[in-house]
C-alpha positions in Angstrom: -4.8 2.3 -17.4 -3.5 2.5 -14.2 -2.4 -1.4 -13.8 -1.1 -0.8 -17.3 1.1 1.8 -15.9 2.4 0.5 -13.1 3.6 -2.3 -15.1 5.5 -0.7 -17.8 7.0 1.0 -14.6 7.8 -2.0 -13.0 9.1 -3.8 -16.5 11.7 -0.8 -16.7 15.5 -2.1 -16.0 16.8 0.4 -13.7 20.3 0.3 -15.2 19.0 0.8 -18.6 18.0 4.2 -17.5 21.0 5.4 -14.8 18.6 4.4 -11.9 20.8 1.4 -10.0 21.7 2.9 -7.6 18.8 4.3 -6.6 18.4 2.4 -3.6 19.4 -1.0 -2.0 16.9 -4.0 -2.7 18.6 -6.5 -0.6 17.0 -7.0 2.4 14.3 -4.7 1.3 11.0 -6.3 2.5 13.4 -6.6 6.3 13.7 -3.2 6.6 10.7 -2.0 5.7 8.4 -4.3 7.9 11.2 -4.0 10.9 10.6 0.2 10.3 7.2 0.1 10.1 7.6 -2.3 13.7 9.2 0.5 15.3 6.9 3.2 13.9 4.3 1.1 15.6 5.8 0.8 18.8 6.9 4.4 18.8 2.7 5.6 18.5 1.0 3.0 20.0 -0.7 3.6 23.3 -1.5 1.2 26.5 -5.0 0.9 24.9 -4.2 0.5 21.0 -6.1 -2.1 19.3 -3.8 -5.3 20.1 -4.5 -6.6 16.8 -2.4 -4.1 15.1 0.4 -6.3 17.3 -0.9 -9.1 16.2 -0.5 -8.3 12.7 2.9 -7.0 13.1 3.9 -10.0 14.6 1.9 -12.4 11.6 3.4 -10.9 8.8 7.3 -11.0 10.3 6.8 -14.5 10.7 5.2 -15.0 6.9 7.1 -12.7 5.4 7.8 -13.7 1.4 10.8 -14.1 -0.3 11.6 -11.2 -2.9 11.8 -12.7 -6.0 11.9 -9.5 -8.1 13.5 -5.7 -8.3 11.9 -3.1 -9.5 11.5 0.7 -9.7 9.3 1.0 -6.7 7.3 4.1 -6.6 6.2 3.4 -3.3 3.3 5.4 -3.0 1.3 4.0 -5.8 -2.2 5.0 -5.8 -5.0 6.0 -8.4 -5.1 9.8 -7.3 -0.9 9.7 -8.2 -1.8 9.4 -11.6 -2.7 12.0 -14.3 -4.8 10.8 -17.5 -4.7 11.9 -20.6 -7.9 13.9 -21.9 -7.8 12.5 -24.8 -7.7 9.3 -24.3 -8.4 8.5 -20.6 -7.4 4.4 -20.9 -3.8 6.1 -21.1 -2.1 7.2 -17.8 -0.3 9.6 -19.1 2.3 10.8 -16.1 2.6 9.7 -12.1 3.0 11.9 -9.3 4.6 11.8 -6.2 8.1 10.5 -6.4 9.5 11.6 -3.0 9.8 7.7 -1.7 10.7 6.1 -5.1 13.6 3.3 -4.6 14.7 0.0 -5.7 13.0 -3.1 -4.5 10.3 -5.9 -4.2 7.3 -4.7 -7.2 4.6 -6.2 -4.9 5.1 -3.5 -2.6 3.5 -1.2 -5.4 0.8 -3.5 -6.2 -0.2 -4.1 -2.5 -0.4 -0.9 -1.8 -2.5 0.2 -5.5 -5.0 -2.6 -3.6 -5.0 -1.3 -0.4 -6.7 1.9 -1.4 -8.9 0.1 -4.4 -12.2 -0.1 -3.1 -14.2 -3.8 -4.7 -17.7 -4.2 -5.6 -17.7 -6.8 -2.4 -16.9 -4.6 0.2 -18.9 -4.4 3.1 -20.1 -0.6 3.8 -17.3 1.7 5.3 -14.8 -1.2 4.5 -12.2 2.4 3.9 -10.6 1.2 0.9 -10.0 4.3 -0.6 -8.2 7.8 -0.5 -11.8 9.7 -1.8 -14.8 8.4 -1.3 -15.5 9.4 -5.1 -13.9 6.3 -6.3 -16.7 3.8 -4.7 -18.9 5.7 -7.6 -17.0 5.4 -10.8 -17.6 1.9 -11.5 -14.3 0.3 -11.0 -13.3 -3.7 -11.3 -12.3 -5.7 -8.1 -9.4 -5.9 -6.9 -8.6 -9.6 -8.1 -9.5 -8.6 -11.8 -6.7 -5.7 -10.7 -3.9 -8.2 -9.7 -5.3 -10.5 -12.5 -4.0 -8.3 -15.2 -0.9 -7.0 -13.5 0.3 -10.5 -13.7 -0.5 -10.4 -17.0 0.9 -7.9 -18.0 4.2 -8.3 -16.2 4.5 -11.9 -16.1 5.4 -11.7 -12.6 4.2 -14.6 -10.0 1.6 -12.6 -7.8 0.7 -15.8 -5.6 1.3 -14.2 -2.1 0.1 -10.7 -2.6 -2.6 -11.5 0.2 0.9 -10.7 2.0 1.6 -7.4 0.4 -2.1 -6.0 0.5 -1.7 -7.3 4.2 1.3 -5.1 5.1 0.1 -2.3 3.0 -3.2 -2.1 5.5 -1.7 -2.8 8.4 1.3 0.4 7.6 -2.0 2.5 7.0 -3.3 1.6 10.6 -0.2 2.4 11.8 -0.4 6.1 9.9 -3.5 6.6 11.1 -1.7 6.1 15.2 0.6 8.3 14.2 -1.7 11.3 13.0 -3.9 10.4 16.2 -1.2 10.6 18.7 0.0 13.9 16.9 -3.2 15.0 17.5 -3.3 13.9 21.7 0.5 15.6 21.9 -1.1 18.7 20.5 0.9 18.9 17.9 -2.1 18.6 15.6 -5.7 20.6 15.5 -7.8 18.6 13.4 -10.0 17.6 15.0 -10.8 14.9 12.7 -7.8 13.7 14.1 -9.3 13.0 17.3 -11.0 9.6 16.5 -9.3 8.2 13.2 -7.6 5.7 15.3 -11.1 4.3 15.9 -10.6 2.7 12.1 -7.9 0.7 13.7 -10.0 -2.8 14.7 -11.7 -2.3 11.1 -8.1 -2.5 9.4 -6.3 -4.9 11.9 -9.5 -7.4 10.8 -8.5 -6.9 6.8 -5.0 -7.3 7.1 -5.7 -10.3 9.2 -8.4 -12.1 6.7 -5.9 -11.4 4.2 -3.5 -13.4 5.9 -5.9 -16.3 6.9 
């Protein structure tokens, strides 16, 4: 249901429904890793996990050409999405539009795998957004990607690049909250130590890359 929706999403032409000028997909993938570069740089301390660099640095210099343009939603997750009661194979509406644009549709599918959680994890892998979803019984991420493709008949052969970036901008969120939390402009405490997932993300992004 919730591959099946982000498809039809994705197979929507945005000037079919008033939507092309919702943004500006040239030069989209550029601007979003070179943004997410500076975010970086901008919370990173003298004694960040270097890897996170490392990353950065890999996927500017493997970055794909976009071959597509979609409706991004941009925050595409399976806790966005409301099912219907009555038959719960059918998303039946999305949440949290506030970053929606116009650009590459891999951006939404690395990003759906970034928080799926796969039977082959290894134990406090942190592939999700609530631990809840590690007990429902869900299919792996390549069955995932698998029927995305073909659904939307879209070439997913470097979204090991995607799912990449899509870890690597969640280390660089969980910096951000932690060095919120050292300017004291936070008081969770939980927000004390979440950077210490850092090496543990740093080393997906990277393997995805490899």
């Amino acid at each position: 249901a919730v591959v099946d929706a982000l498809a039809d999403l994705h197979l929507v032409d945005p000037a079919a429904v008033d939507l092309a000028d919702l943004g500006r997909p040239d030069g989209f993938l550029e601007r979003q890793l070179r943004g997410w570069t500076k975010r970086w740089e901008l919370a990173a301390l003298p004694d960040s996990d270097p890897a996170m660099q490392v990353v950065a640095d890999r996927l500017t210099a493997t970055m794909p050409q976009s071959r597509y343009v979609a409706i991004l939603h941009n925050d595409y997750k399976l806790d966005n999405c409301q099912f219907d009661p009555a038959d719960p194979d059918r998303v039946q509406s999305i949440f949290d539009w506030d970053m929606t644009t116009l650009g590459d549709p891999l951006i939404d599918l690395g990003t759906l795998l970034n928080y799926w959680p796969d039977p082959a994890d290894p134990p406090g892998a942190g592939r999700v957004s609530h631990a809840g979803l590690l007990t429902i019984g869900l299919p792996g991420r390549d069955a995932i990607t698998a029927r995305y493709a073909e659904r939307t008949g879209l070439d997913v052969s470097t979204i090991g690049w995607y799912e990449a970036f899509a870890l690597w901008k969640t280390g660089v969120v969980l910096q951000q909250l932690h060095e919120r939390w050292r300017r004291g402009e936070s008081t969770d405490p939980r927000m004390a130590t979440i950077a210490d997932r850092l090496p543990r993300v740093a080393a997906a992004a990277a393997a995805l890359l490899d």
